[in-house]
N, C-alpha and C positions, 0 to 999 in steps of 0.2 A: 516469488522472491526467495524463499526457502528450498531451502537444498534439502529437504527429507523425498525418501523415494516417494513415488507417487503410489504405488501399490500400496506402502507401508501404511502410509496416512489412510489410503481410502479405507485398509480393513478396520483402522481404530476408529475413525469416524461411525463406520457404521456398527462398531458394536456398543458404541454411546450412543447413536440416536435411535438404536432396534429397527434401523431401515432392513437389518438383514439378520431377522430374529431367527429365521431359518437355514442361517450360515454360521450360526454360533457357536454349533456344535463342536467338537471337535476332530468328526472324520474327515480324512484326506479329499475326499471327495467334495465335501464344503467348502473347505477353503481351495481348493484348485477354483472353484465356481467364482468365489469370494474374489480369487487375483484376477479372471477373465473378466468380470465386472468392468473392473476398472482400467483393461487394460487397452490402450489405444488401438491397436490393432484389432480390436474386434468393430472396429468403426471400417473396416472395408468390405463393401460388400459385393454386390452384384450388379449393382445399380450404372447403368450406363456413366453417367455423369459422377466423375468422380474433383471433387471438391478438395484444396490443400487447404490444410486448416496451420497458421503460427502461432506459436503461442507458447509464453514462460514458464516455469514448471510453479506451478500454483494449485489448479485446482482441476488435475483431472480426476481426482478421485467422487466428486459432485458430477462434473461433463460429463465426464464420459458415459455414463450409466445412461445419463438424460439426452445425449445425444444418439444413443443406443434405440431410444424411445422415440424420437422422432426421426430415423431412419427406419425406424417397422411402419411409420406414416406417409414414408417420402419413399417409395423402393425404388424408384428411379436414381437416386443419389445414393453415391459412396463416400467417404471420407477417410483423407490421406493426414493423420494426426501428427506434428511435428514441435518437439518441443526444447527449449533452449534455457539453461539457467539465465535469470535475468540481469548476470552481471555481464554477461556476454551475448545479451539480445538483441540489443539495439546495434552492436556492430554487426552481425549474422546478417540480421533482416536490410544493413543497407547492402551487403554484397551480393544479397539476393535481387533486393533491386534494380541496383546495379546490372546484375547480368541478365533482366529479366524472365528472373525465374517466373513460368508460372504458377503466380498465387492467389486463393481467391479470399481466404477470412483471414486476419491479421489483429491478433490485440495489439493495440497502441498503448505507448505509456505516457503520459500527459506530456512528458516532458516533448516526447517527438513528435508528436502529432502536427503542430505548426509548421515546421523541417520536412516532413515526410510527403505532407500537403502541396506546401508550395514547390517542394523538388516533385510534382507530380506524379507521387508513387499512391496514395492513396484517389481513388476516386468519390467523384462528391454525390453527394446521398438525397439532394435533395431534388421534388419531385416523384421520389419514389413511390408508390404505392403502401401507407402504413406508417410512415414513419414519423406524421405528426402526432399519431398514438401516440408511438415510443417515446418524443421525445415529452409530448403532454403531461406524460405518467413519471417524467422523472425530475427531481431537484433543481433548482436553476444552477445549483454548482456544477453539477452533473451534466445540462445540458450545456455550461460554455462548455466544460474540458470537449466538447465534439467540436467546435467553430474552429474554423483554420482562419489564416490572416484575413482572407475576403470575406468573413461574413459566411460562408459557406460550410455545411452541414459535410462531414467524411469521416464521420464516425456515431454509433451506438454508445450510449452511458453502459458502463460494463460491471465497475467496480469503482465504489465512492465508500472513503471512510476519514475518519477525524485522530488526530492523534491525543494522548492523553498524557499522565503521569502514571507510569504503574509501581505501587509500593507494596511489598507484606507488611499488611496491618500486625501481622503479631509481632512483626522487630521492630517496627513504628512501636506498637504499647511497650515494649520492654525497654527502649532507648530514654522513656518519660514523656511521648507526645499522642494526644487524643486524636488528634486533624494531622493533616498532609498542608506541607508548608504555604502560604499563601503568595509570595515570596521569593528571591534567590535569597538574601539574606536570613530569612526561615528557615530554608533549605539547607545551606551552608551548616546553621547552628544543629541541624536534626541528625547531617549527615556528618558531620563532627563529632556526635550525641551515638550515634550508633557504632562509628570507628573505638570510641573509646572505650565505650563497652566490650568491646570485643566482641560486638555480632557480626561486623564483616568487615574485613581491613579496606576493601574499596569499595563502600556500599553502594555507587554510582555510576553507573553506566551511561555516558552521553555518544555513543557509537558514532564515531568523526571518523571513518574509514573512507580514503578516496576512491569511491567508485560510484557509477552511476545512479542517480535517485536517492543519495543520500544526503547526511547532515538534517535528518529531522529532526532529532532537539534543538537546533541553533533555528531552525524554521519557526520552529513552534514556540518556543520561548521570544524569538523578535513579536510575534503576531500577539502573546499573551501580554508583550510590554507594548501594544497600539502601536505598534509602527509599520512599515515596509519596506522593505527592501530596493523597487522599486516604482515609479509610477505608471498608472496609466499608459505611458507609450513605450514604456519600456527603459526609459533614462533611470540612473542608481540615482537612490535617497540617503544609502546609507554612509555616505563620504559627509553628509552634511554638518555645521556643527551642532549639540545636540540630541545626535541618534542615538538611540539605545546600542545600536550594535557594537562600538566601542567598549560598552560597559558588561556587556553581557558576554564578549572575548576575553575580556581582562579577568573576568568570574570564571571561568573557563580554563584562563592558565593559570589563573591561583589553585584552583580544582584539583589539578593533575599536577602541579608542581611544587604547591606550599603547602596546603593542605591535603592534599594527598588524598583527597576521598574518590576518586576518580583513577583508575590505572593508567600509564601511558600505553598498556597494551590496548586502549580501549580505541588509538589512532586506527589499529588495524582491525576493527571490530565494526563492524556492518549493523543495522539493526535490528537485523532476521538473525546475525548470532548473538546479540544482546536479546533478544528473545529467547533463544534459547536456553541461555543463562539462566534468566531469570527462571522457566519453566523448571531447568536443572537444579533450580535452587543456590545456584552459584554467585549470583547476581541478587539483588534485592529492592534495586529502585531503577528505572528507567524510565525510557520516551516510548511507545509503543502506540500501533493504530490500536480501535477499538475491537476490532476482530480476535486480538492477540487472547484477549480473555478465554475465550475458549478453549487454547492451549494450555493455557496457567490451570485453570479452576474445572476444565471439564475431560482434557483429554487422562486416559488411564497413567499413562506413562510418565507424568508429570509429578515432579517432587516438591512442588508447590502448589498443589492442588488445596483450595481451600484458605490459603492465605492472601491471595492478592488480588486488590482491589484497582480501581481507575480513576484516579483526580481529576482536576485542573490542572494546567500548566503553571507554576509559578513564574512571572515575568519578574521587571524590575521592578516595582511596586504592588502587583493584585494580579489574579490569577484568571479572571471572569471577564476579561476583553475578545482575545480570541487564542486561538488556536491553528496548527496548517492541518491542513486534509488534502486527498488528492482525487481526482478522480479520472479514471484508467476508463476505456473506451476498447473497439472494437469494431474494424472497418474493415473496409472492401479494397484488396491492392486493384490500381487499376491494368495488371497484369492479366485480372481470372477472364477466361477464354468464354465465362460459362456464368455472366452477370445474372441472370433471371435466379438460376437455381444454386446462384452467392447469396443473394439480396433473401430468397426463400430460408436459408440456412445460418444468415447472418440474422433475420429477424428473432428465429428461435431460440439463436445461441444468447442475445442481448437480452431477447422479451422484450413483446408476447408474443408468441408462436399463433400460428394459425387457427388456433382454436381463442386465441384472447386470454388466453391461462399465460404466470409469466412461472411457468413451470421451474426453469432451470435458474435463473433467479433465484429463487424461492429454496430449490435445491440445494446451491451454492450459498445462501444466506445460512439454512440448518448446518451443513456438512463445515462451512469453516469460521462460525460467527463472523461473518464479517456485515458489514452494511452496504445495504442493497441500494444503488440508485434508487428506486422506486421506493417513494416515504407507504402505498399502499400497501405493504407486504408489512409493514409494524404491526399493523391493525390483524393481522395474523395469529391467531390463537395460540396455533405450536409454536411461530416467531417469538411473540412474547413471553411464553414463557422458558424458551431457550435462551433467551437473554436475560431475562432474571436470573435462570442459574447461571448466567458465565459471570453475571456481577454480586453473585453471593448476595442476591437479594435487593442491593443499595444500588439502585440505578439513577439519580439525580444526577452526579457527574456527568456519568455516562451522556442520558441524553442532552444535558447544556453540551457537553463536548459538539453532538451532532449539529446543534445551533448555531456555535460561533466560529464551526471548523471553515476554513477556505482554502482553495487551490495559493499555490504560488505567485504571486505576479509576477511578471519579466517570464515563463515558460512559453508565450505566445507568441516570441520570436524567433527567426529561424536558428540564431545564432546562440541560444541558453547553452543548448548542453556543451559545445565548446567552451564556454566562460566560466561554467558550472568546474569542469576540470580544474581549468584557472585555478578558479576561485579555490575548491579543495585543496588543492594543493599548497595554497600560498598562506591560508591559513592555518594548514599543518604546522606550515614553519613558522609560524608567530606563536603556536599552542607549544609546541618545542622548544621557546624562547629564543631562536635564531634568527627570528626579524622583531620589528615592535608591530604591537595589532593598529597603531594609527598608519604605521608603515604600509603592512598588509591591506589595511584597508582603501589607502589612497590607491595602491598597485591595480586592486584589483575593480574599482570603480575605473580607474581609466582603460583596463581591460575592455569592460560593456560598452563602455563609450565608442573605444577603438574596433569593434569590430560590429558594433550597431549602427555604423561609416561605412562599414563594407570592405 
């Protein structure tokens, strides 16, 4: 989801975790080794069968290296690396579809996976050879995001993580408060507490930018106040009367309109550049998954390093209900020419690879804190204590986060990311004060309605 080059990341990752103690140096020669590392193109080889691999610019600074590593295993196989910013991924991959490119690994993002399935572009996984391994080894959150509408298995758990509150603790203590607000009401008064101070005129970042996969403070804040958005079959709850989500929109355009702790620039703000912020120090309170930590507190280049910490979500009353998380998968188009030595190259990239090690996992856990489907890799010595230092020690949040995080509901129809649009969009203009949010909200419940009709 981040837009930093991929080289750029891979070399800072590894001169924090000394994977590349012997590229540290500073001859020309090291670092030319250091960018080959990670660079896609050393994934083509010689190998007869060559493999199109999709995929968003996230993490080939971890892959690629480990993919590296099991093609000296697999010399039969080459790999054709192709990668897409993830605000323009999900249209990309249906034009490839569409024109049946052949493709054999494809990450999926929660959101499409149901869509991609039932328009029969993913093929289904199950019966494979291995795969109740993988899916045994991983979270049950982790294993729906792979279910498509039938019940059927068409994808690997790839990436699972929970979202949090990220605050600097040192503008927290200078504003006058010990804890991180329990609260929107809390919240309001802290982030009021800090304006006035003059530590930051918009100490709030809630990134309501309309583009794909986003609005996760409004996700995660509905889920901290026990509610949902939808049910079970995918019909809206949130038009009902009663919902939080009324009250949690009207917090929202008070934010950015009365109180002002929230920027309106913050509409065109994604929350991979609300990350940023924060890391630049620009920003001081946000929504972020839990991965993010290791940007803020562990990467070099960070001007927050050492200040920011991971909450709870504040809802409308208590912060220890829940939380959203997502989890991102990794499948088989049913384009690839060359199923046997996909399924062989999809196991490895998911975990665990032919040896039962979940190698790249593991890799991909160090290299960008993030959280691994597989609850097995905690128990991981360097795991753990890489995670202690991305949480400056105080990790209780953190893992309640991983406990009450949950996927979206309503994303298991074919029809979300349409309504998702919708929905963005219509709620901009109630956050703008150019509709009312019960307006906005009637609009866009009969939206799901109307196209979950067909």
């Amino acid at each position: 989801m981040s837009k930093t080059k991929p080289t750029r990341r891979g070399l800072t990752r590894r001169g924090v975790l000394g994977l590349a103690a012997g590229l540290a140096a500073t001859l020309p020669m090291g670092r030319a080794r250091a960018q080959a590392e990670v660079n896609p193109a050393t994934l083509r080889r010689a190998g007869r069968n060559l493999l199109n691999f999709r995929a968003w610019e996230r993490y080939p600074a971890s892959d690629v290296p480990q993919l590296a590593r099991f093609l000296d295993r697999n010399t039969d196989l080459s790999i054709q690396w192709v990668s897409t910013p993830f605000a323009r991924y999900r249209d990309v991959m249906i034009a490839e579809f569409i024109a049946r490119t052949a493709v054999d690994v494809v990450q999926v993002p929660e959101t499409e996976l149901a869509a991609w399935a039932d328009s029969g572009w993913l093929a289904p996984l199950d019966g494979l050879p291995g795969l109740d391994t993988v899916l045994g080894a991983a979270t049950p959150t982790a294993v729906s995001g792979t279910k498509g509408l039938n019940g059927k298995t068409y994808a690997l758990p790839f990436l699972s993580d929970a979202f949090g509150f990220a605050y600097d603790h040192e503008v927290l203590t200078k504003a006058g408060f010990a804890k991180t607000a329990r609260n929107l009401d809390e919240l309001r008064v802290q982030m009021q507490a800090v304006k006035r101070a003059g530590l930051d005129e918009f100490p709030l970042s809630l990134a309501m930018r309309r583009q794909p996969g986003q609005f996760w403070s409004l996700w995660a804040t509905v889920y901290a106040s026990g509610a949902e958005l939808f049910d079970d079959a995918g019909a809206p709850l949130f038009d009902r009367a009663g919902h939080p989500l009324a009250a949690i929109l009207e917090w929202y355009v008070a934010a950015i309109n009365d109180w002002r702790i929230t920027s309106p620039d913050d509409l065109q703000r994604d929350w991979g550049a609300a990350r940023t912020a924060i890391r630049s120090g620009t920003v001081k309170f946000g929504y972020v998954a839990q991965y993010s930590l290791a940007e803020f507190n562990i990467w070099p280049d960070s001007k927050a390093a050492g200040k920011i910490k991971l909450g709870l979500v504040p809802g409308l009353e208590r912060n220890d209900i829940g939380t959203v998380g997502y989890a991102h998968s990794v499948g088989m188009a049913t384009s690839s020419q060359n199923r046997d030595a996909a399924w062989r190259a999809l196991r490895a990239y998911a975990g665990p690879d032919e040896t039962g090690a979940f190698a790249m996992p593991r890799a991909r856990l160090l290299s960008e804190g993030g959280r691994s489907p597989f609850p097995n890799l905690i128990s991981d010595p360097e795991v753990g204590a890489f995670v202690n230092r991305m949480n400056l020690g105080d990790t209780d949040d953190f893992n309640r986060l991983s406990t009450i995080g949950r996927q979206r509901k309503g994303i298991k129809t074919t029809w979300y990311p349409e309504w998702e649009q919708t929905m963005m969009g219509t709620f901009q203009e109630a956050l703008l004060k150019r509709v009312t949010v019960g307006a906005a909200i009637t609009s866009v419940a009969n939206e799901a309605r109307r196209l979950a009709k067909g």
